[in-house]
C-alpha positions as CSV (number, residue, x, y, z in Angstrom):
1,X,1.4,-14.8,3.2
2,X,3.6,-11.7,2.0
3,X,6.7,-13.7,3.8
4,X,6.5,-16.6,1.3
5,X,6.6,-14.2,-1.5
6,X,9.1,-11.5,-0.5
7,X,11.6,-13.7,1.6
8,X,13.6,-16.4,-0.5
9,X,15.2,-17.2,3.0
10,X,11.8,-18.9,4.2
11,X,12.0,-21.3,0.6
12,X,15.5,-21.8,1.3
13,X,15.0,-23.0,5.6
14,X,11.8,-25.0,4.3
15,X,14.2,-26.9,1.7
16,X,16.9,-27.5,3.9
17,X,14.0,-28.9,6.8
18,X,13.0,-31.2,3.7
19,X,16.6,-32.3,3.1
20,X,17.2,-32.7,7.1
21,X,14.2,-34.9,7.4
22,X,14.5,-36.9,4.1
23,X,18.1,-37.8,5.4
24,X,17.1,-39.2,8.6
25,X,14.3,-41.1,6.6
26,X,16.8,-42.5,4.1
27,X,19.2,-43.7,6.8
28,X,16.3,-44.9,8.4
29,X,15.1,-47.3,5.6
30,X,17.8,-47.1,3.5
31,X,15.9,-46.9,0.1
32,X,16.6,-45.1,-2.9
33,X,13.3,-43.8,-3.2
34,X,13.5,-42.0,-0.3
35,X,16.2,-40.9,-1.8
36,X,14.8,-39.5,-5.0
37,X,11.8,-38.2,-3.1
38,X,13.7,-36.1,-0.8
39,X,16.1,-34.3,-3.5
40,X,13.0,-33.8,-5.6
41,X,11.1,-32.0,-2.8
42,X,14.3,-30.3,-2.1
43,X,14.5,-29.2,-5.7
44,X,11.1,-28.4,-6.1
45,X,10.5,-26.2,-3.1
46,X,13.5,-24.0,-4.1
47,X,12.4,-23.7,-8.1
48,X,8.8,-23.2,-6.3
49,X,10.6,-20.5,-4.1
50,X,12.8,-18.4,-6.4
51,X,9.5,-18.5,-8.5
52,X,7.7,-17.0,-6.6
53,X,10.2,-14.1,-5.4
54,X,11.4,-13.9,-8.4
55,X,8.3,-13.3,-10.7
56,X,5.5,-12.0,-8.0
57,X,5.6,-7.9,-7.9
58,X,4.8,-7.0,-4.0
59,X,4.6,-3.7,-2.9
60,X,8.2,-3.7,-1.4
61,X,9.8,-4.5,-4.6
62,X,7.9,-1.5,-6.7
63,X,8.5,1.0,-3.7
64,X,12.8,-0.4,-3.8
65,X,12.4,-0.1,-7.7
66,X,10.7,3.2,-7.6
67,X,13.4,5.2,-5.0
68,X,16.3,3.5,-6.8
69,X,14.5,5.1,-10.2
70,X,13.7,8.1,-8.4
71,X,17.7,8.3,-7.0
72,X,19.0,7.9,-10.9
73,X,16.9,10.4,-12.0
74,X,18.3,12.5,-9.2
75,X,22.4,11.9,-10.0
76,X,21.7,12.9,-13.2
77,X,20.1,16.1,-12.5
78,X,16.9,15.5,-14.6
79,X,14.7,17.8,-12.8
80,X,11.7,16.8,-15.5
81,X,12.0,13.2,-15.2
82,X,11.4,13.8,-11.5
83,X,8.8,15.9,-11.4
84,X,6.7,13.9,-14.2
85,X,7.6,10.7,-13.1
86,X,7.9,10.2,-9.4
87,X,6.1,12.8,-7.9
88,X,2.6,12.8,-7.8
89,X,0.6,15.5,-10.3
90,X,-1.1,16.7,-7.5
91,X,1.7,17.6,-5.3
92,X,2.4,21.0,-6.3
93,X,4.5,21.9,-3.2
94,X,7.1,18.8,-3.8
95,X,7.2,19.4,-7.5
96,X,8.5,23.4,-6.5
97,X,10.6,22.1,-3.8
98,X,12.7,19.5,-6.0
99,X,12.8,22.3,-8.7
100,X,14.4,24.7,-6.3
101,X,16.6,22.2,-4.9
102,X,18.0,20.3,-7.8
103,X,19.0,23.7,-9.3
104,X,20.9,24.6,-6.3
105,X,22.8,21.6,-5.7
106,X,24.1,18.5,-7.7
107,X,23.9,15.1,-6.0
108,X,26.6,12.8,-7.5
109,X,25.7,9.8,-5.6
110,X,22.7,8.6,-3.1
111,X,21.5,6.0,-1.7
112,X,19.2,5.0,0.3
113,X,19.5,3.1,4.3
114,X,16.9,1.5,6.7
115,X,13.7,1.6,4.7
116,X,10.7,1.5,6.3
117,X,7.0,1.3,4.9
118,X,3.8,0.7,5.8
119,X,1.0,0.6,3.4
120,X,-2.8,1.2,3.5
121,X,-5.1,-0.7,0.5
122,X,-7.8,0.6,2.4
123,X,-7.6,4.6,1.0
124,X,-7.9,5.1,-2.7
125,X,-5.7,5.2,-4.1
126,X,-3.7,3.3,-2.0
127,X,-0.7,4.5,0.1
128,X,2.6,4.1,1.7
129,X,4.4,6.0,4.6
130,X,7.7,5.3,4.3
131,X,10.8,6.6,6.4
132,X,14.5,5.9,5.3
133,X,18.0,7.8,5.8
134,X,19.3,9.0,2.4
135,X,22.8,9.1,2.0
136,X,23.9,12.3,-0.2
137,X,27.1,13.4,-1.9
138,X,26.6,17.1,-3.2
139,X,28.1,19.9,-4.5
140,X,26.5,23.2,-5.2
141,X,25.7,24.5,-8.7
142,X,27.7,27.6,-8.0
143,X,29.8,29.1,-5.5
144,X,28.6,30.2,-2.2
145,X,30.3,33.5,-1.2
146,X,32.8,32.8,-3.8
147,X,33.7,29.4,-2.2
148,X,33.6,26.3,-4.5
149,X,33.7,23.2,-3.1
150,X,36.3,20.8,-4.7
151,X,34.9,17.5,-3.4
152,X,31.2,16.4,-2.7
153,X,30.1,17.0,0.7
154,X,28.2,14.1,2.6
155,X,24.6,14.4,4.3
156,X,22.6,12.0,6.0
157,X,18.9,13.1,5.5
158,X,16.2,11.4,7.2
159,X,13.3,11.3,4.9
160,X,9.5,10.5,6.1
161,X,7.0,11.0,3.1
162,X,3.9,9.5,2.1
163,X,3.7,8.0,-1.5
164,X,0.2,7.0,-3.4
165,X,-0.1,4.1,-6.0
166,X,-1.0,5.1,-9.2
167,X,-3.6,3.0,-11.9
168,X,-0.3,1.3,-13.5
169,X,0.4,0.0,-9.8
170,X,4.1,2.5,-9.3
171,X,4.7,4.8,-6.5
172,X,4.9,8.3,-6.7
173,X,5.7,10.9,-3.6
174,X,3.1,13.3,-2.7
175,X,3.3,16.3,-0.6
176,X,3.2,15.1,2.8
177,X,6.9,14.7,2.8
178,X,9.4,16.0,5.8
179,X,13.1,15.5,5.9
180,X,15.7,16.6,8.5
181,X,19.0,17.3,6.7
182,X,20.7,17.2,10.4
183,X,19.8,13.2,10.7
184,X,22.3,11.0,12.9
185,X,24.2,8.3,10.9
């Protein structure tokens, strides 16, 4: 069922079987109601379609929305809006980690590659393990040894963390998180 919400692609390959099938009718009989009918279903599957995808919140969409809030948050260093907003209250150990980290380092761009996620409505709340690579241009706060880096350095970080849905139905990470900062591209 998910498929019908989160994929516009199946709307768009169910519309063009319509149109393909409404063709060979119409040169069949040759009527301008078959016609009519065919560009109407055509029409009507794809406003149905982009309805649905558009306007239906599935858990894929508020876990994109919720790492691409999470990665703004992060390029512009706002340790507070991270802790409060997308980590979990209860996750003491992430909340300390991100504290340490973003005052050592500034990340001026991330983004995030091959995200995975499986989620269990079963557990209360309800959670997600996701795994993705995140992409990271940083620079360290100060100098190291007394070098300064002039340019942002790359690193590919493979991230595997759990998150838990909250009452208002967002994502937050909690502290079953593991990355590996020497991840493969």
């Amino acid at each position: 069922m998910s498929i019908f919400i989160e994929s516009i692609w199946v709307w768009i390959g169910l519309a063009v079987l319509i149109g393909v099938v409404g063709a060979v009718a119409f040169q069949q009989n040759r009527q301008p109601r078959t016609l009519g009918m065919t560009v109407s279903g055509v029409v009507l599957i794809l406003a149905l379609g982009f309805a649905l995808n558009h306007f239906i919140d599935t858990d894929q969409k508020s876990i994109r929305r919720m790492l691409d809030g999470l990665i703004v948050a992060i390029e512009n260093d706002d340790i507070e809006l991270v802790v409060s907003e997308y980590v979990s209250p209860k996750a003491e150990k992430t909340k300390a980690m991100a504290r340490a980290n973003m005052l050592l380092v500034k990340i001026s761009n991330a983004r995030y590659q091959d995200l995975k996620f499986e989620v269990n409505n079963m557990t209360s709340p309800p959670i997600a393990k996701t795994s993705f690579k995140g992409v990271l241009y940083w620079k360290p706060k100060t100098p190291i040894d007394g070098f300064s880096f002039n340019t942002p350095q790359l690193q590919i970080v493979r991230f595997d963390m759990e998150l838990e849905k909250t009452q208002d139905n967002s994502w937050r990470v909690t502290d079953n998180l593991q990355f590996n900062p020497r991840a493969t591209p």
